[in-house]
N, CA, C and O of each residue as an XYZ file, in Angstrom:
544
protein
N       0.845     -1.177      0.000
C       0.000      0.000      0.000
C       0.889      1.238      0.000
O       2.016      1.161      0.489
N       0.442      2.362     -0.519
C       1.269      3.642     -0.740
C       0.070      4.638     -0.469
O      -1.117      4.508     -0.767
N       0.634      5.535      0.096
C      -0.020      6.558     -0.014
C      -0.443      7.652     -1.100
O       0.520      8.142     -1.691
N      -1.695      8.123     -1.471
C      -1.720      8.651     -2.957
C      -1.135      9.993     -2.698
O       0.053     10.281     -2.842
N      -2.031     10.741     -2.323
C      -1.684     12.501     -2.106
C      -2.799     12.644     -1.154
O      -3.280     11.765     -0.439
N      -3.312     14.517     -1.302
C      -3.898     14.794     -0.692
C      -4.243     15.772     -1.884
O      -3.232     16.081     -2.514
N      -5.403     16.334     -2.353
C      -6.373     17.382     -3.376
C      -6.605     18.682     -2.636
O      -5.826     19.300     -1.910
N      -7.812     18.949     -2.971
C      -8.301     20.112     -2.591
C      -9.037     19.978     -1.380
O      -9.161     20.940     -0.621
N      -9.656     18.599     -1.078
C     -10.899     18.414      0.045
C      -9.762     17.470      0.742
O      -8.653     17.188      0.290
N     -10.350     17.070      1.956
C      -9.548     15.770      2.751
C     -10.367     14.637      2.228
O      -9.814     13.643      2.700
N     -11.213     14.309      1.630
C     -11.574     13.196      1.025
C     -10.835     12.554     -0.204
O     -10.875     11.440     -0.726
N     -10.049     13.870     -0.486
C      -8.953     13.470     -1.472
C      -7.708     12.385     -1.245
O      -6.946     12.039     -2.148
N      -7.647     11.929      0.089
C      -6.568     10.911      0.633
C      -6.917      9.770      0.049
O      -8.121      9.722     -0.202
N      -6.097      8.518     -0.363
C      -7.009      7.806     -0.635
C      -5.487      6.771     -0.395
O      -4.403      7.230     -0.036
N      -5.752      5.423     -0.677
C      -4.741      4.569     -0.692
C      -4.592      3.266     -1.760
O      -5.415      2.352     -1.716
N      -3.478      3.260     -2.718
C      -3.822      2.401     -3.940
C      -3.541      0.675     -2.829
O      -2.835      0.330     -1.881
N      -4.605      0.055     -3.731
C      -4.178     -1.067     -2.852
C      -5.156     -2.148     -4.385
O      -6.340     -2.035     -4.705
N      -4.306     -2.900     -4.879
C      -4.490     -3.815     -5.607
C      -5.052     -3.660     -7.300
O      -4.751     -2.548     -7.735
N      -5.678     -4.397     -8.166
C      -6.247     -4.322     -9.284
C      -6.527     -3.518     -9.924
O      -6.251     -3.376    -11.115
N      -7.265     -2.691     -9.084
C      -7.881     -1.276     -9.992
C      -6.802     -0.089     -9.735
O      -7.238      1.062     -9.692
N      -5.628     -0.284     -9.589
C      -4.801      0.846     -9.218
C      -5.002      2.097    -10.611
O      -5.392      3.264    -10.568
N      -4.543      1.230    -11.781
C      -4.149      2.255    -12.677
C      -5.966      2.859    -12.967
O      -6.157      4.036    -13.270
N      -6.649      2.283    -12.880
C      -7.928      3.126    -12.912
C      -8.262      4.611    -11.761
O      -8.860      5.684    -11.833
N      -7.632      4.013    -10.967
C      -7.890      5.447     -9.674
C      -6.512      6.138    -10.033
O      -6.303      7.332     -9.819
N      -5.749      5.421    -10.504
C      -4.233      6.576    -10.526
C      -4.990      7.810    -11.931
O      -4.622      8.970    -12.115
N      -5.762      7.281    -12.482
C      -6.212      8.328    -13.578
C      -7.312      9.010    -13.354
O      -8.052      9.397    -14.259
N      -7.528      9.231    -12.006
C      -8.486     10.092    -11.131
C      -7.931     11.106    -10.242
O      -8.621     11.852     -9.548
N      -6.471     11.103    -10.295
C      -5.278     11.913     -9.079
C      -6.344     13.416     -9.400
O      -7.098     13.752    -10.313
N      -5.885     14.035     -8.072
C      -6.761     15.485     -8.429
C      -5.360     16.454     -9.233
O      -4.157     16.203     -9.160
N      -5.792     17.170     -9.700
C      -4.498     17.993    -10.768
C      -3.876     18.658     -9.498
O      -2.691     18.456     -9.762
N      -3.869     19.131     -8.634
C      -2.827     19.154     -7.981
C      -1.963     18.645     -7.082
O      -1.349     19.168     -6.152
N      -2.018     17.303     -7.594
C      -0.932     15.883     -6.501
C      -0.402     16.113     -8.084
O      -0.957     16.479     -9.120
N       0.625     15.805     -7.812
C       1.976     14.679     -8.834
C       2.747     13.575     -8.142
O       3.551     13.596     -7.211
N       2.150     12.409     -9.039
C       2.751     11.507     -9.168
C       3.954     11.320     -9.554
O       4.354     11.988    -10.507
N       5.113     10.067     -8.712
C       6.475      9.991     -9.363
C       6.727      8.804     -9.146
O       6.304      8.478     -8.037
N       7.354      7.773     -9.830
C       7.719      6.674     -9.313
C       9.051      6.461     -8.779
O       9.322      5.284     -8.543
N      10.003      7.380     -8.517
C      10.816      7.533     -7.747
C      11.281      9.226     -7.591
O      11.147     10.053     -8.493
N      11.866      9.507     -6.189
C      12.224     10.759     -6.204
C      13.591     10.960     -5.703
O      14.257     10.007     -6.108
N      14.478     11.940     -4.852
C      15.562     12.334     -4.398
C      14.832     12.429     -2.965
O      14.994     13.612     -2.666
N      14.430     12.086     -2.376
C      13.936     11.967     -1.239
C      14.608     13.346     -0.098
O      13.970     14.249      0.441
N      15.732     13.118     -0.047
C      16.563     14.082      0.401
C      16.167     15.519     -0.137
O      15.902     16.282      0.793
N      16.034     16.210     -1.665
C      15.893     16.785     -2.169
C      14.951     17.094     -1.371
O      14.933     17.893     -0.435
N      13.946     16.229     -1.908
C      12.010     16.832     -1.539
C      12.020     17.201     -0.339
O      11.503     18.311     -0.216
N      12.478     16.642      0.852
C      12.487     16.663      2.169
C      13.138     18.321      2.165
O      12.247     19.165      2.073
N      14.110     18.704      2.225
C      14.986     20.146      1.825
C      14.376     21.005      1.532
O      14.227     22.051      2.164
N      13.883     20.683      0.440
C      13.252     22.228     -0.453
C      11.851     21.881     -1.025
O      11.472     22.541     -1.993
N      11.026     20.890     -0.513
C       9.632     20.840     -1.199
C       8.731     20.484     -0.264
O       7.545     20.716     -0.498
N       9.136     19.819      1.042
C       8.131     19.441      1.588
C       7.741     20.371      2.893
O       8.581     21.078      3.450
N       6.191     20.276      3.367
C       5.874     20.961      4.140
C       5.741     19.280      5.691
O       6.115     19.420      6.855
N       5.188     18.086      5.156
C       4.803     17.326      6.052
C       5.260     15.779      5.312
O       4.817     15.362      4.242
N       6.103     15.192      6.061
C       6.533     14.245      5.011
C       5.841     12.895      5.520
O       5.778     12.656      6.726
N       5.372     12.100      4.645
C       4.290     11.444      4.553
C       5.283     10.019      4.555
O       5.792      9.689      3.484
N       5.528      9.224      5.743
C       7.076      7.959      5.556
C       6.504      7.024      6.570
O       5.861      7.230      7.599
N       6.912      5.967      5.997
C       6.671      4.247      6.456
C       7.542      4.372      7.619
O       7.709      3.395      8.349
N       8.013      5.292      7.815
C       9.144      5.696      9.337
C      10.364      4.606      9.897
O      10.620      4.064     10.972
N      10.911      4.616      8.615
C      11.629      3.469      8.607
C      13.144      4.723      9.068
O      13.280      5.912      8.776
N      13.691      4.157      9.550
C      15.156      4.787     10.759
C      15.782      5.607      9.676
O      15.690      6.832      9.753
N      16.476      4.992      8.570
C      17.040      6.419      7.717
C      15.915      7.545      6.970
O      16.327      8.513      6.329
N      14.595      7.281      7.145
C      13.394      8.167      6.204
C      13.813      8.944      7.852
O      14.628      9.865      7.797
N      13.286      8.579      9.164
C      13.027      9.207     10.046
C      14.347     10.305     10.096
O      14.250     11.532     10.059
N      15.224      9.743     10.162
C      16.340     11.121     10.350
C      17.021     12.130      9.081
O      17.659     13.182      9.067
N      16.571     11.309      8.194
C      16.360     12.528      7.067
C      15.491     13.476      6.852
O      15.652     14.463      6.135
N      14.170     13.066      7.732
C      13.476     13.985      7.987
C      13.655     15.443      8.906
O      13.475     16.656      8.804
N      14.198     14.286      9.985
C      14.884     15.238     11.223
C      15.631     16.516     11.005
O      15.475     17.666     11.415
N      16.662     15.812     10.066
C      17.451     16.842      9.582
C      17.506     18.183      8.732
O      18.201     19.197      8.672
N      15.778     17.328      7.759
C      15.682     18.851      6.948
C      14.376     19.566      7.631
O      13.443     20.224      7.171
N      14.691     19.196      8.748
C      13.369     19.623      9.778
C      11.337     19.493      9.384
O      10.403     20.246      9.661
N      11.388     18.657      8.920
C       9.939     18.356      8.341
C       9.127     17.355      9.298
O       9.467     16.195      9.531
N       8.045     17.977      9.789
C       7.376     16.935     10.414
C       7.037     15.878      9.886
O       7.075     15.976      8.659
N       6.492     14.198     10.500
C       6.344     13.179      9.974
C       4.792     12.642     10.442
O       4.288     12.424     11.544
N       4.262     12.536      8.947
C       2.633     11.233      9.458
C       3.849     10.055      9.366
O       4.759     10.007      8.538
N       3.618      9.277     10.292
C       4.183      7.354      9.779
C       2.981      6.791      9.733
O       1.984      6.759     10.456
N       3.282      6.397      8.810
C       2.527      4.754      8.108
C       3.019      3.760      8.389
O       3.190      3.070      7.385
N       3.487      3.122      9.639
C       4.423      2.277      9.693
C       3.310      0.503      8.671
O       2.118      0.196      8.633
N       4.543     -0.107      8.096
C       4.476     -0.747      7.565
C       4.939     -2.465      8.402
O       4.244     -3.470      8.550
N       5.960     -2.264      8.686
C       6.524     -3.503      9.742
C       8.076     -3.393      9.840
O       8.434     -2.337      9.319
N       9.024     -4.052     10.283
C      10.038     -4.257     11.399
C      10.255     -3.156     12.099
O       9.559     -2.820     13.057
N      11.217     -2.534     11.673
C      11.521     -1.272     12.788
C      10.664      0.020     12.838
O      10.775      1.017     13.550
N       9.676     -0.338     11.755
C       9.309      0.708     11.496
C       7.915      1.216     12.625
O       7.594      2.352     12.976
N       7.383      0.053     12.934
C       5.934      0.620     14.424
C       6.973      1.171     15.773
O       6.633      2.091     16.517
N       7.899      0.633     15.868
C       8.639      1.292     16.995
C       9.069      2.656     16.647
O       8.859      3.503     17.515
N       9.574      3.003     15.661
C      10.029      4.259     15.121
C       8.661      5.370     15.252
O       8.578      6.485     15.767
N       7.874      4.690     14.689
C       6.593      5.706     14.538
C       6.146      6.140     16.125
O       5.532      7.166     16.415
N       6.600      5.126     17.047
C       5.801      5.632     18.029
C       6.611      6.637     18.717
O       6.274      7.570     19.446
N       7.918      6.176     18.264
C       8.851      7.442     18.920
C       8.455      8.704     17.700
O       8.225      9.788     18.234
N       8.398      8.705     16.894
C       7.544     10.055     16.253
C       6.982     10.749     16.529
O       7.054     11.971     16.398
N       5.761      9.628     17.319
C       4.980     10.620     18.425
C       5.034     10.980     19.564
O       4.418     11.916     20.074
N       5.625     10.409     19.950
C       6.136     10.864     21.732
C       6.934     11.663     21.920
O       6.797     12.446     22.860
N       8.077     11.719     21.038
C       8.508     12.535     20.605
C       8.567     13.936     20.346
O       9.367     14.863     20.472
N       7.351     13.721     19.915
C       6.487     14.842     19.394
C       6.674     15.333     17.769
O       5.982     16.120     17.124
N       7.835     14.588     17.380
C       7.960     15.105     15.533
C       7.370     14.495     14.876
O       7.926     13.852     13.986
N       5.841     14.451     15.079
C       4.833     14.327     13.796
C       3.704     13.085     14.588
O       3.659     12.804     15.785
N       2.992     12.591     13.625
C       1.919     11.810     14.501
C       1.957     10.386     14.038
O       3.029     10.279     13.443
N       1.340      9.261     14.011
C       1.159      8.050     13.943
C       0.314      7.266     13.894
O      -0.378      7.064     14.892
N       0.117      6.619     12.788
C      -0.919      5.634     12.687
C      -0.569      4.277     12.669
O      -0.288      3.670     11.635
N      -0.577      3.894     13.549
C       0.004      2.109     13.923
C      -0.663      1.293     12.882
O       0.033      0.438     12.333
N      -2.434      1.474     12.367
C      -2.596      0.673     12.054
C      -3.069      1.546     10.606
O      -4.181      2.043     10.429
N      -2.198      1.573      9.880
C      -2.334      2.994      8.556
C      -3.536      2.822      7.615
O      -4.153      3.723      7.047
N      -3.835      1.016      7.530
C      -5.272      0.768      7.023
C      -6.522      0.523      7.788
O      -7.439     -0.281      7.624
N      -6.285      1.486      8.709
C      -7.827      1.692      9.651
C      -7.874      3.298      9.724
O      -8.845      3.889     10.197
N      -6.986      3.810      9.324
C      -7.109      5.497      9.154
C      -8.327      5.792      8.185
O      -8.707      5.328      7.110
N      -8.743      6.727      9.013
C      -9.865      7.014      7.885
C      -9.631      8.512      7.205
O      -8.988      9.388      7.783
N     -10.209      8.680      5.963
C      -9.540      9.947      5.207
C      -9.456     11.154      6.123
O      -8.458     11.873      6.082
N     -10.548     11.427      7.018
C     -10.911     12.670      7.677
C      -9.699     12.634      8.701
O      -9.085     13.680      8.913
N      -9.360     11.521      9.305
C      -7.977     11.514     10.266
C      -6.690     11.939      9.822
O      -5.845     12.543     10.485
N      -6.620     11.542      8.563
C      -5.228     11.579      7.780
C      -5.510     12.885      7.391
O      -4.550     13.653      7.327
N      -6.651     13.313      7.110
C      -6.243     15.022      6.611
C      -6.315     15.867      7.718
O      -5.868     17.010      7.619
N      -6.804     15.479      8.742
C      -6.789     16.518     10.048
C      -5.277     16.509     10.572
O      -4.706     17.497     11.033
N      -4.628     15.015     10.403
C      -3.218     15.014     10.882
C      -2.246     16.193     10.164
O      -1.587     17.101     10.670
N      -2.474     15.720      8.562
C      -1.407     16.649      8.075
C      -2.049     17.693      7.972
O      -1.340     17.665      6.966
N      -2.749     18.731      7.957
C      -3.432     19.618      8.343
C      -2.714     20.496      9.512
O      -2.265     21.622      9.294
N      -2.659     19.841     10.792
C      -1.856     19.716     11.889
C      -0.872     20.085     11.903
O      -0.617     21.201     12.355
N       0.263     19.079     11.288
C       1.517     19.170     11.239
C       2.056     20.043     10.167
O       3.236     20.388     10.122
N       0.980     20.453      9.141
C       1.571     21.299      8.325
C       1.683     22.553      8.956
O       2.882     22.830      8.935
N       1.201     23.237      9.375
C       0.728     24.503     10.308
C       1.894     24.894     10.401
O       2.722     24.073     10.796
N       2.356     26.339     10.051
C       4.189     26.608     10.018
C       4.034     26.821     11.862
O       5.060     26.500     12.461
N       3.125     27.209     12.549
C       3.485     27.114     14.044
C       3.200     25.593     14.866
O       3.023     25.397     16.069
N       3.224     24.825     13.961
C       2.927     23.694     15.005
C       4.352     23.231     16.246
O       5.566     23.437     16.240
N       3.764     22.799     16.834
C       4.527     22.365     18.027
C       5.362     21.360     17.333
O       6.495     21.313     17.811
N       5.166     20.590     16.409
C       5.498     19.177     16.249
C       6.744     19.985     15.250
O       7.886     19.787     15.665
N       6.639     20.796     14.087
C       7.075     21.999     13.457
C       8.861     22.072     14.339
O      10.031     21.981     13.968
N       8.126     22.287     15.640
C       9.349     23.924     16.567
C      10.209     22.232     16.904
O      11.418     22.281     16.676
N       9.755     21.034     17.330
C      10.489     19.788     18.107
C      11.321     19.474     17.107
O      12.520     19.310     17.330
N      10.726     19.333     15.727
C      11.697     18.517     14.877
C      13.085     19.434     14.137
O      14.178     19.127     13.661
N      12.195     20.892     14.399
C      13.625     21.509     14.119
C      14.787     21.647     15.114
O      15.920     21.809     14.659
N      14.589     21.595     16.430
C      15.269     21.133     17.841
C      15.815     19.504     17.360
O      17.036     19.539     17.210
N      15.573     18.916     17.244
C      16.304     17.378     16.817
C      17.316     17.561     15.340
O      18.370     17.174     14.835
N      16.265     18.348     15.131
C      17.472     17.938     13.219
C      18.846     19.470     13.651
O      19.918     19.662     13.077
N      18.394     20.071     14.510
C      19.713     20.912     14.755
C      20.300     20.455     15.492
O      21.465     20.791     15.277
N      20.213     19.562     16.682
C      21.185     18.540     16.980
C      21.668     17.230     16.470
O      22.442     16.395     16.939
N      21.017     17.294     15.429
C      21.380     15.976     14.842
C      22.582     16.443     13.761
O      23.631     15.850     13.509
N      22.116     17.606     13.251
C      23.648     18.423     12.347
C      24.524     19.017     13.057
O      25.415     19.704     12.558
N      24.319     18.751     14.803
C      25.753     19.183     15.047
C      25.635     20.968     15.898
O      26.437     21.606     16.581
N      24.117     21.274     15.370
C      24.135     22.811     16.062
C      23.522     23.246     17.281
O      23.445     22.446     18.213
N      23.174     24.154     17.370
C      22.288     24.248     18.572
C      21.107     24.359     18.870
O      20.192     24.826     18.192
N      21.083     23.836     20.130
C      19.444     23.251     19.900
C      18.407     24.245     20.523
O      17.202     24.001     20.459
């Protein structure tokens, strides 16, 4: 499962999961873009506002670093432990069980975490400046 985007409404979340993929991939709302691979690093840097990661240990501290809050989707091994430190944490929120999220949750989350004053915002830039070494 992957996460699609997010549109204009929060009903716009949606999640491809099996057969009919390429039929809903030709429903994306015009302002998501699709990629089948990216620079991750890049996007995280200079494009993202809320980074949307299976919270797997190197996604999590690349996040850290370019200071972007995190939804996790954790998927499995390290990754449900990671997510929960996400949230306790406080750098971003968590859905343990990512296919029981319902659209209205997932858009209230990043909603949330997008907010240039969020709390979750001010923590992760405190971690990714100690994580490069500066001050926190």
């Amino acid at each position: 499962h992957c996460f699609l985007g997010v549109g204009n409404q929060a009903d716009a979340l949606d999640f491809l999961d099996g057969e009919d993929d390429e039929q809903r991939l030709a429903q994306v709302p015009a302002n998501v873009t699709l990629r089948t691979t990216v620079q991750q690093v890049v996007m995280l840097s200079k494009h993202a506002h809320v980074f949307v990661t299976h919270a797997g240990f190197n996604s999590l501290q690349e996040s850290l670093i370019a200071g972007v809050p995190m939804l996790a989707l954790p998927q499995g091994v390290d990754q449900p432990t990671n997510a929960a430190r996400i949230q306790a944490s406080g750098w971003g929120a968590a859905f343990q069980k990512p296919m029981e999220a319902t659209p209205a949750e997932l858009a209230a989350a990043l909603r949330e975490l997008a907010a240039e004053d969020s709390l979750q915002r001010v923590a992760v830039a405190a971690a990714g400046a100690e994580l490069r070494g500066g001050e926190v």
